[in-house]
Every structure is written in C-alpha cells, then in structure tokens.
C-alpha positions as CSV (number, residue, x, y, z in Angstrom):
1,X,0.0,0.0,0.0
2,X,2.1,3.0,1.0
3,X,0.5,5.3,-1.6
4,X,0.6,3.1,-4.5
5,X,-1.8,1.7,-6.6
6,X,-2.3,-2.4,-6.5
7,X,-4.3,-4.3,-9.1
8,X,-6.8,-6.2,-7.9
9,X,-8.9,-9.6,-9.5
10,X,-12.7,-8.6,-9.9
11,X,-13.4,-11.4,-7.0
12,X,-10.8,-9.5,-4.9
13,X,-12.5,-6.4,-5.1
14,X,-16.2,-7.5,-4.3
15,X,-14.5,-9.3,-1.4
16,X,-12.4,-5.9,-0.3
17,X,-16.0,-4.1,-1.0
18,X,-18.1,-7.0,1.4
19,X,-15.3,-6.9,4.1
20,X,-14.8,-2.8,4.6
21,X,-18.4,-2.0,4.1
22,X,-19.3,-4.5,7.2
23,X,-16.4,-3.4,8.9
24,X,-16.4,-5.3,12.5
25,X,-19.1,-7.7,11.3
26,X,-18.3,-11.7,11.2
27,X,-19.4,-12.9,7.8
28,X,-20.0,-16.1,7.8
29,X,-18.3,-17.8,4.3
30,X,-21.3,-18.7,2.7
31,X,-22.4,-15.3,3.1
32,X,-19.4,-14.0,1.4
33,X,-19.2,-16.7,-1.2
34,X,-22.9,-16.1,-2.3
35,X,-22.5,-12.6,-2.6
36,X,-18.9,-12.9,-4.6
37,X,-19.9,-15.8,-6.7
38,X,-23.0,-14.8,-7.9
39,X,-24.1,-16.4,-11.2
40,X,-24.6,-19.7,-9.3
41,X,-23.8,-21.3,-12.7
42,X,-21.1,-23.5,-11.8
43,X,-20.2,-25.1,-8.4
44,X,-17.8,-23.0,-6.0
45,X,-15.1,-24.8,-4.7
46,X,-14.2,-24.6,-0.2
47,X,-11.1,-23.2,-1.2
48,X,-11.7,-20.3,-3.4
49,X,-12.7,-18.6,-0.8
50,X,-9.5,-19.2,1.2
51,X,-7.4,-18.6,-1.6
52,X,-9.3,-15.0,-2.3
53,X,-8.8,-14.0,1.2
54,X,-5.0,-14.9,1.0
55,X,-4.2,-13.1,-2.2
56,X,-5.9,-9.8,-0.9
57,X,-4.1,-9.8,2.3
58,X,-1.1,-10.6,0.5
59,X,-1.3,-7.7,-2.3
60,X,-2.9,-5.0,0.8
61,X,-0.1,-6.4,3.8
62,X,-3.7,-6.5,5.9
63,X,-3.0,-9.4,7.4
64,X,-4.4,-7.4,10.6
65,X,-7.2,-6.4,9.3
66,X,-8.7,-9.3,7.7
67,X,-9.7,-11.6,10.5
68,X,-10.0,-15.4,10.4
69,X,-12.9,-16.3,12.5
70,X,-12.5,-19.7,12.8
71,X,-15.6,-22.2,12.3
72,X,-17.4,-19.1,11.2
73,X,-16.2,-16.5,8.6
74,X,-13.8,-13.4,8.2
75,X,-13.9,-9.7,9.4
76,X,-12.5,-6.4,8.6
77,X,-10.9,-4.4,11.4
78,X,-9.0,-1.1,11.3
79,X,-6.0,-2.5,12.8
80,X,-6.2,-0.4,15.8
C-alpha cells in the first residue's frame, strides 16, 4: 500500500468491498461466497474462498485487518 496503486482480480475487489463496508461484522463464508460468486452457474469450490482472502491480504499487507474467525467467517478491522 504506501500510496501506490495495486491491481486487484474482480473477486478480490467484491470481497475488499463485502469486508470494509461491514467493517467489525463476522461474515459467515457462505455469506461471502454467495454474494462474490453470484451467477450460481457453476459449483464453487471450499477453497476459493480461502485462496481469495489470501491473495488480498497478501497484495494489501492486511493481514491485521482481515480476521480469520475460525468455524465461522472473516472480518474487517481497522487495525487499531
């Protein structure tokens, strides 16, 4: 981050959007992978999810602000 600009998938975006704009709120991952994968055309593999959340806190360095909760979801939190 640091002022410069980072290129981000359209899945990572909708997730970035779903996560700030619920900012402290646990979504659960079907919540999250309804809402990003929504043509419901094709099955959605466990993992995409996963692999999302890891690419977008790997391109942002949020690793503290996207929250694993475990069993349950993610969350976004300031880092504060």
């Amino acid at each position: 981050m640091n002022g410069s600009d980072v290129e981000l998938s359209r899945t990572e975006q909708k997730l970035l959007y779903l996560l700030t704009s619920n900012s402290g709120i646990t979504l659960t991952r079907n919540q999250l992978t309804d809402r990003i994968w929504t043509d419901g055309s094709e099955f959605v593999d466990d993992n995409a999810l996963s692999v999302t959340v890891k690419r977008l806190r790997d391109k942002l360095h949020a690793q503290s602000c996207i929250r694993t909760v475990y069993g349950i979801g993610y969350r976004w939190e300031n880092g504060e």
